[in-house]
N, C-alpha and C positions, 0 to 999 in steps of 0.2 A: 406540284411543280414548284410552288412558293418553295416549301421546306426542303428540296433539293437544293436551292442553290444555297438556301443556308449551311446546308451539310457543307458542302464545295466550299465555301469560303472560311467555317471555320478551322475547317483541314489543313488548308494551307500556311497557317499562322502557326499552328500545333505543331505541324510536323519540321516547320524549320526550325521552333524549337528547341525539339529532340534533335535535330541532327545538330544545332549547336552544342547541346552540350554533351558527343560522342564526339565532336571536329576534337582529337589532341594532335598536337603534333607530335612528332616523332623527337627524340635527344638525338640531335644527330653525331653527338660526340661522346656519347654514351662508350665507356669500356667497357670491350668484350673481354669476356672470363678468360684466364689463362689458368690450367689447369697441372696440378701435381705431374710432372712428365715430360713437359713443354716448354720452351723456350720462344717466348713469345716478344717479337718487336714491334710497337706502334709509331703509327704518322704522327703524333701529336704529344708534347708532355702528359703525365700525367695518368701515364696508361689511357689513353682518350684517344678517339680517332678509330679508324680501318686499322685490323692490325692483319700481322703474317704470323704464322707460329709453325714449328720446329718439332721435330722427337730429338732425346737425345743421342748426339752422332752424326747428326744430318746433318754432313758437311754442305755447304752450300762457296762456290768458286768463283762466282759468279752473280750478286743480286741484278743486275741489268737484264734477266732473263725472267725476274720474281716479282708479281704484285702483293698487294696489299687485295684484302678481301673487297676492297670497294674498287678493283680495278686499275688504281694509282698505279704507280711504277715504287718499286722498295729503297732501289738504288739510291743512296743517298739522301734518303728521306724520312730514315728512323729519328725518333725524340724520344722515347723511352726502353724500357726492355723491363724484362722479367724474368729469370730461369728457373725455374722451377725443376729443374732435373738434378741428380744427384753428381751431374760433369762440370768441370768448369770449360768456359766458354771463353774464345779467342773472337772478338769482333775488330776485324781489319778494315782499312780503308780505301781501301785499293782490291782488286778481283786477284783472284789468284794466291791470296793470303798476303799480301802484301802492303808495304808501308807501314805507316804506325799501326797500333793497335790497343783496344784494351782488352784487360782481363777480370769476365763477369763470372762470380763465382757461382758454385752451387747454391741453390736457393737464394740468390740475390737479386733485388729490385732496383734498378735506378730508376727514379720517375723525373729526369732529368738529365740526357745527356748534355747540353746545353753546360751544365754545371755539376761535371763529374770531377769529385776527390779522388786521385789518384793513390792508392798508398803509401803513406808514407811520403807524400808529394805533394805537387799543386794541382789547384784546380784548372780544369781542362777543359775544353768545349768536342767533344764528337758529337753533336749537335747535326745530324743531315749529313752523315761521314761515313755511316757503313756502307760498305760495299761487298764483303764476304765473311763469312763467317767456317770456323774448324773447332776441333774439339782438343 
């Protein structure tokens, strides 16, 4: 009887433990891979955040109808991009292709709409401004 409760009590000190040192947490702005083919937008600088991704051609008219992988809403809530496709890319600010616009070319990363170089121009903010994208 004795040596049973000593089993019992040294278990409990052992096994919290191990369970602390398996507690990680998770990154939770960890960037997801965007892959040769894809045209991939994130919620956050940085390539960071839920992102949405694309093939190339997938006109999109409309982001108010588009989330992000974690559920967000896309509408106006990109911070970076990616294209990784061999098209360039019309990202507008307005649904329907509309309003200003920029243009991300083939295989080009801004990790920064916030602070996008226009060519040949100034710096600009699309910053939380897409709202559709064409090819």
């Amino acid at each position: 009887m004795k040596l049973g409760r000593r089993v019992s009590t040294l278990a409990l000190p052992v096994s919290g433990a191990i369970a602390a040192v398996f507690a990680v947490a998770p990154q939770a702005n960890a960037a997801a891979a965007c892959y040769q083919g894809e045209f991939c937008l994130y919620q956050h600088a940085n390539y960071t955040g839920s992102v949405y991704k694309l093939r190339a051609g997938q006109n999109v008219s409309n982001f108010g109808y588009e989330h992000f992988t974690n559920g967000d809403p896309l509408n106006d809530n990109a911070s970076s991009v990616r294209n990784l496709t061999n098209r360039v890319a019309f990202l507008y600010a307005d649904e329907n292709f509309q309003g200003a616009h920029i243009v991300i070319g083939s295989q080009t990363s801004i990790p920064d709409l916030g602070h996008y170089k226009v060519p040949f121009g100034d710096v600009i903010s699309f910053n939380d401004k897409a709202s559709s994208i064409d090819w």
